[in-house]
N, C-alpha and C positions, 0 to 999 in steps of 0.2 A: 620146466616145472609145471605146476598144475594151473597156472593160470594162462599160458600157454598153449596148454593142450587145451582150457575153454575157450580161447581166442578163436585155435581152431575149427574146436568144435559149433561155433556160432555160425561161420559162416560153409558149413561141411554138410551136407545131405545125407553121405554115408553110412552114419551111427542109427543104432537100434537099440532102445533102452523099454525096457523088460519090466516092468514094477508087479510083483506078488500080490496078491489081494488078498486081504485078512478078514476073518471069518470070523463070529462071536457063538460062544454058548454059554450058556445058562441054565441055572435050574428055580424051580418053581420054590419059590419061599416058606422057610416051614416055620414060622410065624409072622402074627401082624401083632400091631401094636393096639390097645384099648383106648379108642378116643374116649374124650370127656364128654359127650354129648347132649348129657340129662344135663349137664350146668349150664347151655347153651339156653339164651332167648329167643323169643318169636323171630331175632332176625333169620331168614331162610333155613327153620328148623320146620321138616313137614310133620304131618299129624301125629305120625310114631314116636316122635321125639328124638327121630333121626338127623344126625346131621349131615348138612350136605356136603362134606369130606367123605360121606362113603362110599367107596368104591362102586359102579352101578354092576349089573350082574351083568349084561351083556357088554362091557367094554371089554379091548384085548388085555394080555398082560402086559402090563408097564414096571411091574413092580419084583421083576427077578434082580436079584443080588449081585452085586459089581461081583464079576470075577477076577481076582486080583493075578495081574501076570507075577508070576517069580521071579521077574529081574529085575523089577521095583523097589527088590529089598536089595538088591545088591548098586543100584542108583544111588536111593536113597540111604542107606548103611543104617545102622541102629546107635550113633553116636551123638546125634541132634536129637533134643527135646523135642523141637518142633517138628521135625522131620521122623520120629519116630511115633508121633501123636495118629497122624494120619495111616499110618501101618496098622495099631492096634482099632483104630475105628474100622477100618476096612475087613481086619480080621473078624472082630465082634460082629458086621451082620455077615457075612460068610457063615461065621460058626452059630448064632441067633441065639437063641434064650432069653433069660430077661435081663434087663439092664438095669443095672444096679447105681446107687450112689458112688459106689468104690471103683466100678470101669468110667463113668462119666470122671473123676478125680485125677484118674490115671491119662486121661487123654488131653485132660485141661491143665494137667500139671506147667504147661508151660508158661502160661497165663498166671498161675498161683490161684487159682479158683476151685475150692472145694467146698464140697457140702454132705449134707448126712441124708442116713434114707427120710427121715419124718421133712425134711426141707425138702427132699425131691418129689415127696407124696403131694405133698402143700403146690407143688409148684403145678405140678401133672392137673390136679383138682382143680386148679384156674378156672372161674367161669369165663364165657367166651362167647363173642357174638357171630353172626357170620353174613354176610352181606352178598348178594347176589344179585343181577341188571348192574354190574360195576359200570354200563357203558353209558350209564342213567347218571353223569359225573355230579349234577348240584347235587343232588338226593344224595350220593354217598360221601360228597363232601361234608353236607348239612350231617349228616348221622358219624362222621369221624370226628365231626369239632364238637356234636353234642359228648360223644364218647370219649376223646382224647385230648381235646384243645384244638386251639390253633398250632399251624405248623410252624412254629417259630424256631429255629435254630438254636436262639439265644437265651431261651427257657431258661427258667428254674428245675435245677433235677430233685427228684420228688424224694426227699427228705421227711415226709409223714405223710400220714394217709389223707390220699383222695377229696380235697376241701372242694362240695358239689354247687359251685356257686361258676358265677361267669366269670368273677376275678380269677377264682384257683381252675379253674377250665385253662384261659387263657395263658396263664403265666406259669403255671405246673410240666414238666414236661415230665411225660407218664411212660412208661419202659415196657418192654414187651415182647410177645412172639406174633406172627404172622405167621398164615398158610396160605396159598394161593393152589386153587385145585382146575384144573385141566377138566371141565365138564364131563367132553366127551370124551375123554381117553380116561380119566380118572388118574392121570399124573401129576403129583403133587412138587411143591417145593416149601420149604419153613425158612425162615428169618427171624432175624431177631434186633432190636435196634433200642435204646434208651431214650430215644424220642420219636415214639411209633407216629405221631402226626405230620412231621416231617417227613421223615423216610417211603412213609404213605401215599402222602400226597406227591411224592415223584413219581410213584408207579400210578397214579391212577392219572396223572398227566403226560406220564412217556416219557418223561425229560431224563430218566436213568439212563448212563451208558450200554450202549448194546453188547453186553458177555454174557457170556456162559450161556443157557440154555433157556432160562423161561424168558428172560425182554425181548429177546425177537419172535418168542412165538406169543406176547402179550404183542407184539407191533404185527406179526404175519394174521394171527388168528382175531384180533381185538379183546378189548375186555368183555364184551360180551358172552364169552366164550369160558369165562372165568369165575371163579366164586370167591370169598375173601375172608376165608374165618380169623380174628383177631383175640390173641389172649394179652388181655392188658393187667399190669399189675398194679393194684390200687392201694391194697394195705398187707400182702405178704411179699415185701419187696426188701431184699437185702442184695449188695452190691454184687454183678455177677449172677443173680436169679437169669435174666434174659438171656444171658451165654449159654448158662449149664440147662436149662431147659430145649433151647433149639438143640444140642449136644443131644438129649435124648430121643429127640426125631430126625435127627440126623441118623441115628443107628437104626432106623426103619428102613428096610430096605423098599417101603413106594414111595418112598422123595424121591422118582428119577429124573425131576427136574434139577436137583441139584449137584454140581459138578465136584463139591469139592464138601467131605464127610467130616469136618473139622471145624467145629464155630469159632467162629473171631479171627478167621483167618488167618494161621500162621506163619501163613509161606508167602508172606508179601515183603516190605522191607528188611525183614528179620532173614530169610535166605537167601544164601549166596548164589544157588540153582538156577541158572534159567532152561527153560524147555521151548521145542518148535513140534507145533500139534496141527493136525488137519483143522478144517472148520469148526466141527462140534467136538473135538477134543478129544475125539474115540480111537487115536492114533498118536504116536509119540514118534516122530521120527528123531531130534538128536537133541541133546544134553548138556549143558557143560555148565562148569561151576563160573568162567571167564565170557566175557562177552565178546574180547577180541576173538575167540573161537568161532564164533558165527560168523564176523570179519574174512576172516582168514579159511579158514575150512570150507566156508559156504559158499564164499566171494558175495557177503551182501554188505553194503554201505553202512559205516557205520552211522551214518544219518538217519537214514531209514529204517536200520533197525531200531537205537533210541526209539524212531516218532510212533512206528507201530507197536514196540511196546509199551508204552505211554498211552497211546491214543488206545489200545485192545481194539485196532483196525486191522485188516487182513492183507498178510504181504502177498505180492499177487495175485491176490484174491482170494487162494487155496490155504494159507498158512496162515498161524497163530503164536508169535511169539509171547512165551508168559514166565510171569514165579511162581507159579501155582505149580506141585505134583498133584498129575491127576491121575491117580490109583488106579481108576477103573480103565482109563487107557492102555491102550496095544502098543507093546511098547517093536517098533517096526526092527526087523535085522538088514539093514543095510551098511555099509561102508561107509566111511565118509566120499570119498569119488564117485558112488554112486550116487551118493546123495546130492553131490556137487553137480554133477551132471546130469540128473533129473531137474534140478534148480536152474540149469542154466539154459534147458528146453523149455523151462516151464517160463522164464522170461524172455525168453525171442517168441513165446507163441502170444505172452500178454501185453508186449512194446507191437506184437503185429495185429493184435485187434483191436492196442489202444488207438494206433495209427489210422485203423479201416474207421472206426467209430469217427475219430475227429476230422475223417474227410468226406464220410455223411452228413457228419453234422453244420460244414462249412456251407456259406452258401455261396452261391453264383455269383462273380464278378460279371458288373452290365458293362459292356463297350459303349462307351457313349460316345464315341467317335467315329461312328457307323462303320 
């Protein structure tokens, strides 16, 4: 049987295993989206009344359009709500134009979150601050508690508008979108959270877990590297505003920091799915609706894989088990035996440098017995 033939293949010289290498393309986007930027304050708006969300002229492109593989649809099927939500987002910035109250309703139907165009105009309109030197943390702490409260968990959810005292600072927790922009690349990502001083103050302290694609390149590059435009809602707030708004910059196709085109996540406990992805996720090697299938087909412990899905840490190093479909990923053609036996070189080669590392790292026993 196939466990077997990995036995022997562990300790066999023999074997030569072959892996394809997958290529991407892309095309140049045939629209952007209109920021808000006249509603913006002095925070890092320069003299034009530019914001510093826009694009600079000499950075590369970052901002071409997921290209969706066609076998995503036959993955994913079109019989989940939730799993049909992320199809037609991915379609909509493929096909562009503008984005309506009625595709935003259709995607968040799963949620039960809808709204009209005059509420999504209202929402778009947000005035909004934006803050730059994030690596300057009192200073942007100091301007997020003046702006949003304290980061309290335990808040009051903001049930009327905006009372500008230190009590309703304090104990208000105010709801919102976030953008975080890639200076030098001009690669964006948006958020959205119901208690933006909370959620905040994890990224500008690091303490978020490391997924997806902007927190390692916020811990690789620093915040310095970063800008922070915040649209907080104060007094046109109705339940669900924060969702359905990041939903509309999520169909922008230059959020390439963000992995997954669908607000509020709905491929997390709600899907049966699980997927195995390279590091950044730009790769789908296999699939299954059962976990024992990664067990059994992959030969990995079912310990392990639990902790690494759990923890969003990397199974020997290379891999990514998640519930997330990630649309824009390559979806790989391999076998499951190939697959299985790529996996089982890729662990005798990371048990042999775990081995060489921790006999570096040992140190010298002294004879003291001359």
């Amino acid at each position: 049987g196939l466990n077997v033939f990995l036995t022997y293949l562990r300790y066999s010289t023999s074997f030569q295993l072959t892996v394809n290498k997958c290529y991407f393309s892309s095309n140049k986007p045939k629209y952007m989206f209109k920021n808000n930027s006249e509603k913006d304050n002095n925070y890092g708006e320069d003299n034009n009344g530019k914001d510093n969300n826009s694009k600079k002229k000499g950075s590369p492109e970052n901002n071409d359009k997921p290209k969706l593989d066609n076998r995503w649809k036959e993955i994913l099927g079109r019989t989940g709500p939730n799993k049909h939500a992320h199809v037609i987002a991915v379609e909509q910035i493929n096909r562009g134009g503008i984005v309506t109250a009625e595709k935003i309703n259709e995607i968040l139907a799963y949620c039960n979150i809808k709204i009209t165009e005059q509420e999504l105009k209202s929402l778009i309109d947000t005035a909004s601050f934006t803050l730059t030197n994030l690596d300057q943390k009192s200073i942007t702490k100091d301007v997020l508690k003046d702006k949003l409260g304290l980061p309290n968990p335990c808040g009051i959810p903001l049930r009327e508008p905006w009372r500008d005292s230190p009590q309703g600072n304090s104990k208000q927790r105010i709801p919102g979108i976030y953008i975080f922009t890639h200076t030098t690349t001009g690669r964006k990502y948006v958020g959205s959270s119901s208690q933006l001083a909370f959620r905040l103050n994890g990224y500008i302290n690091l303490s978020h877990r490391k997924s997806g694609l902007l927190i390692p390149l916020l811990h690789k590059e620093g915040l310095k590297n970063f800008s922070l435009q915040v649209f907080p809602f104060y007094h046109n707030y109705i339940k669900g505003s924060e969702i359905a708004l990041e939903q509309y910059y999520l169909l922008d196709s230059s959020f390439t920091l963000n992995t997954i085109r669908v607000a509020n996540n709905p491929s997390g406990s709600n899907s049966k799915s699980l997927y195995m992805y390279n590091r950044d996720m730009s790769i789908l090697y296999f699939f299954s609706t059962k976990q024992v299938d990664f067990i059994r087909k992959l030969n990995v412990h079912h310990i392990t894989f639990s902790k690494h899905l759990k923890k969003g840490t990397f199974y020997l190093d290379k891999y990514l088990f998640s519930s997330e479909p990630v649309l824009t990923a390559k979806v790989k053609d391999m076998s499951d035996l190939d697959l299985a036996l790529m996996l089982e070189k890729d662990r005798v080669k990371y048990n042999k440098n775990k081995s060489l590392n921790s006999l570096s790292s040992a140190k010298p026993k002294i004879n003291m017995c001359g």
